[in-house]
C-alpha positions as CSV (number, residue, x, y, z in Angstrom):
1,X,72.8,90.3,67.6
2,X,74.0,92.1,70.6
3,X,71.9,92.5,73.8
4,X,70.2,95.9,74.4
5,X,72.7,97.3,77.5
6,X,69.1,97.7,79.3
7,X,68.6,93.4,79.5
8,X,72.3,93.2,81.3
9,X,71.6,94.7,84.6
10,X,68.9,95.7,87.1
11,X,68.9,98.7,89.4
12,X,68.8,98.7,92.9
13,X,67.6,101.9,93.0
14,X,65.9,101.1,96.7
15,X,69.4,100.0,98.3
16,X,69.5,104.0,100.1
17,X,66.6,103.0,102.2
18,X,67.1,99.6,103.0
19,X,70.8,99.8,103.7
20,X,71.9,103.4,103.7
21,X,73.7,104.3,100.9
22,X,72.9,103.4,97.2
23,X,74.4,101.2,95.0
24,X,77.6,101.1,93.8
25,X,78.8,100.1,90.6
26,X,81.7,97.3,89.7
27,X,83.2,99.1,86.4
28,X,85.2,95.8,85.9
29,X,83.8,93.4,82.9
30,X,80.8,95.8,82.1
31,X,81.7,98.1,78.8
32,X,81.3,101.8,78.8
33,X,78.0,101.7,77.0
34,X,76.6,99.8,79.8
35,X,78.2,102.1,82.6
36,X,77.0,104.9,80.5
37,X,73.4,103.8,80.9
38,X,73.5,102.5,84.4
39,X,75.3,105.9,85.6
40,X,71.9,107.7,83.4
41,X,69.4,105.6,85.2
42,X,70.9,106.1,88.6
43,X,71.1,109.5,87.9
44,X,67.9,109.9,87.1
45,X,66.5,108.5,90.1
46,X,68.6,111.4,92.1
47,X,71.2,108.7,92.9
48,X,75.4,109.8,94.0
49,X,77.0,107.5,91.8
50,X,80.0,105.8,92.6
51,X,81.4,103.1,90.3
52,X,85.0,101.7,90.8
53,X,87.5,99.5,89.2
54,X,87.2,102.1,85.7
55,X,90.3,101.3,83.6
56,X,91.5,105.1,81.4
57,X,89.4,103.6,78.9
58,X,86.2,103.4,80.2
59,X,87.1,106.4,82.2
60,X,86.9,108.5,79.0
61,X,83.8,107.3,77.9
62,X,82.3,108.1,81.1
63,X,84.0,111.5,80.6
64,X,82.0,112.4,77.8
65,X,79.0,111.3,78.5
66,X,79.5,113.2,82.0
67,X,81.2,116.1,81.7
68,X,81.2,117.1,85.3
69,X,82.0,113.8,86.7
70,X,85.1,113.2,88.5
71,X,87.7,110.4,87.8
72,X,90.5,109.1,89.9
73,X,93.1,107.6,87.9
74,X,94.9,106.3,90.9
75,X,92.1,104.5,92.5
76,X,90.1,103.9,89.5
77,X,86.8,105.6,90.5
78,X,84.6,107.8,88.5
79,X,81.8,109.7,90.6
80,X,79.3,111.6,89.3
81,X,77.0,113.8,91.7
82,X,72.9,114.7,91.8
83,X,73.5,118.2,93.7
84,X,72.1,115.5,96.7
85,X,75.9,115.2,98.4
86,X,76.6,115.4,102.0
87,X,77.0,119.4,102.8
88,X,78.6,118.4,105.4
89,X,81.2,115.6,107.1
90,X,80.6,113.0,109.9
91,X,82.6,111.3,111.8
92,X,86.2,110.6,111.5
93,X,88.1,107.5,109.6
94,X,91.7,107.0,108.9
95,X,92.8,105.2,105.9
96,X,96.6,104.1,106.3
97,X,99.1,102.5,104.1
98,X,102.3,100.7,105.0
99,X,103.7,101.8,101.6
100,X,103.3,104.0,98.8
101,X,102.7,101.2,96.7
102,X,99.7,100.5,99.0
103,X,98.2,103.9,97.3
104,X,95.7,102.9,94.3
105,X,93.7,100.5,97.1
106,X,94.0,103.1,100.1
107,X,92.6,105.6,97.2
108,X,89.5,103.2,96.7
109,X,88.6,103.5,100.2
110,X,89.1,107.5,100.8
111,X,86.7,108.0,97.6
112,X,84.0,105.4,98.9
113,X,84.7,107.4,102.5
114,X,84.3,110.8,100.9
115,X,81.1,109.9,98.8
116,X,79.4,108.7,102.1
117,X,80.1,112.1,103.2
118,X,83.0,110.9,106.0
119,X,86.1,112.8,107.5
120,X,89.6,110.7,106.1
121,X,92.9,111.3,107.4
122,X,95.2,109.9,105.2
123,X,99.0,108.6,106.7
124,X,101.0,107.1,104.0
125,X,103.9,105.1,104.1
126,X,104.2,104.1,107.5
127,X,104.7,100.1,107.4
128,X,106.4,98.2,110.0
129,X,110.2,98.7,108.0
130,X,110.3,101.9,109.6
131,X,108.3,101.5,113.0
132,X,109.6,104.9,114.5
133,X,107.0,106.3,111.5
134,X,103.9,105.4,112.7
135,X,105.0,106.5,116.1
136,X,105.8,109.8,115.2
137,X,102.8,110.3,114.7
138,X,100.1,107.8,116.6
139,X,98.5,110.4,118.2
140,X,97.1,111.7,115.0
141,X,95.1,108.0,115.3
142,X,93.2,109.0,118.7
143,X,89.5,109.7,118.7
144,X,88.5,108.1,115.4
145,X,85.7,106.5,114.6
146,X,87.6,103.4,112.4
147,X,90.7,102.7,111.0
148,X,91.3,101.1,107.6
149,X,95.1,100.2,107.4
150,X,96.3,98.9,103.9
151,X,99.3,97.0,103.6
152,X,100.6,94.1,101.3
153,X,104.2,91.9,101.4
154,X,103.8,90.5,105.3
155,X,100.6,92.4,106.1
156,X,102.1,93.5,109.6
157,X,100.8,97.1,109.6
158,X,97.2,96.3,110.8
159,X,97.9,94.2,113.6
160,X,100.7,97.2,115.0
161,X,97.9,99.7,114.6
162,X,95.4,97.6,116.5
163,X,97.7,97.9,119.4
164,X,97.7,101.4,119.5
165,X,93.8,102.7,119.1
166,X,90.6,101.9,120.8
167,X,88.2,101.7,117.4
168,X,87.4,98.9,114.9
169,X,91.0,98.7,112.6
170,X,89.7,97.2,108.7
171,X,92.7,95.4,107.4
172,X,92.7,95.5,103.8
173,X,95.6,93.3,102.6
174,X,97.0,94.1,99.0
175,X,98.6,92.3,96.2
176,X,101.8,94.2,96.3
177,X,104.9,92.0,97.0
178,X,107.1,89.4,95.7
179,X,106.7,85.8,94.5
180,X,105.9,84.3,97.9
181,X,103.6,87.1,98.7
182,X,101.2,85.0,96.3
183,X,99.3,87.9,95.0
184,X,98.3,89.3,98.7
185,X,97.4,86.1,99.9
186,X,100.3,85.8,102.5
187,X,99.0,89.3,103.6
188,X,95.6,88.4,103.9
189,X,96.4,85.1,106.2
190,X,98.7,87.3,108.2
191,X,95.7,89.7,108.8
192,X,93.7,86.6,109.5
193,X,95.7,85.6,112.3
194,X,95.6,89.0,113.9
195,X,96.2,88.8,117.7
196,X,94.8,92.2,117.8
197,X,91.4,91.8,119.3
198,X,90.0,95.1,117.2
199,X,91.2,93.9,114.0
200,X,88.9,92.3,111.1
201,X,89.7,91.8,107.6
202,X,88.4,92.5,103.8
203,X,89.1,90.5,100.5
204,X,92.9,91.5,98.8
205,X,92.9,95.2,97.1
206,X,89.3,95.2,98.3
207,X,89.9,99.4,99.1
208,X,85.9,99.9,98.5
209,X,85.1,97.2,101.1
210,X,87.4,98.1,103.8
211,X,86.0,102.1,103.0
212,X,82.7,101.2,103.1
213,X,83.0,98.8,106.6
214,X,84.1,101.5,108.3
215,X,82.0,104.7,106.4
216,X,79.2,102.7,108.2
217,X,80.9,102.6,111.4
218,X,81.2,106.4,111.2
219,X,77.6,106.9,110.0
220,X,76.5,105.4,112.7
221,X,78.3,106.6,115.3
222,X,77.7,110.1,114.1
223,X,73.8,109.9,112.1
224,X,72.9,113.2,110.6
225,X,69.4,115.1,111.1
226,X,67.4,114.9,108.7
227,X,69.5,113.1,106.8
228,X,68.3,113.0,102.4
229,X,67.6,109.6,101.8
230,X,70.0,108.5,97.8
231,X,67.2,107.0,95.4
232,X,63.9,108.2,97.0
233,X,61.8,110.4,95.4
234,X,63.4,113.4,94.9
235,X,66.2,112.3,97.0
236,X,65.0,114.2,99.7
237,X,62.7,112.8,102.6
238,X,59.7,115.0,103.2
């Protein structure tokens, strides 16, 4: 007999308060009758929602059960909004990739940056094959509140990047390469072993993660007034 989708999961529906921003939801493993219901509940408590890794699939589902939401086929995101959304940006984050392959990860981390209500500046395909790229156009990096640089095969961009700004860089290593690259675990070690002092490092094709690290960074560094606290009653303080 199959288990009622409401015995699989509980709600976190007091994250907002405690940590910030609400829950998020990891679409991978969970079917689209469960996201369906999760995305209802969270709604229902005047919650953003935010749930990433949704295969075309589950995406569809979603789709119709949520007319307005808004899928990302690229990054694999499907966001569906309370009216409760940031008016207005804070702060500043770049996300950067060394290649264009780099793109469905770096795409993770600009929707997570965008649904915390942060500024991105995206710069694609600037990896270290092509140095005079990134130089052309370094001073676009000045001023920013965090850097998230996303970069598989060697995983050298993040370290070159470090070396040129004076905020936090997020290295997010990704799983694009060949054989030796080991599914982005050659990237990651490189990234590891950093000798730039203002890099630190996320799991492989982690795009949320590295997003999310550094939407903090920006929240903080820039905190609204009277900021409407996700997943309080009526989403609004008082």
């Amino acid at each position: 007999m199959p288990v009622p989708a409401r015995e699989l999961f509980t709600l976190d529906i007091d994250r907002a308060r405690r940590c910030g921003f609400p829950e998020v939801v990891f679409g991978e493993g969970k079917s689209a009758e469960t996201l369906v219901e999760i995305f209802q509940r969270l709604l229902a408590a005047d919650v953003d929602v935010l749930a990433t890794r949704i295969d075309p699939e589950k995406a569809s589902g979603l789709q119709q059960a949520f007319a307005a939401g808004a899928y990302n086929e690229r990054a694999k995101t499907f966001r569906m909004a309370t009216g409760n959304e940031y008016a207005e940006k804070v702060g500043r984050v770049a996300v950067v990739t060394a290649g264009t392959s780099d793109l469905p990860v770096a795409e993770e981390a600009r929707e997570t940056l965008d649904w915390m209500g942060v500024e991105v500046l995206m710069m694609h395909d600037v990896g270290v094959a092509g140095p005079h790229r990134l130089q052309e156009r370094v001073e676009e990096l000045r001023g920013l509140d965090a850097c998230v640089v996303v970069a598989g095969m060697e995983g050298a961009l993040p370290s070159v990047v470090g070396g040129y700004v004076d905020c936090p860089v997020i290295a997010v290593p990704t799983s694009v390469g060949y054989g030796a690259n080991f599914g982005g675990i050659s990237a990651l070690l490189s990234m590891l072993n950093s000798c730039a002092a203002n890099v630190t490092v996320v799991n492989i094709d982690a795009g949320f993660k590295g997003g999310y690290v550094a939407g903090l960074i920006a929240t903080r560094a820039n905190p609204r007034d009277g900021r409407a606290e996700q997943g309080t009653e009526g989403g609004k303080e008082e």
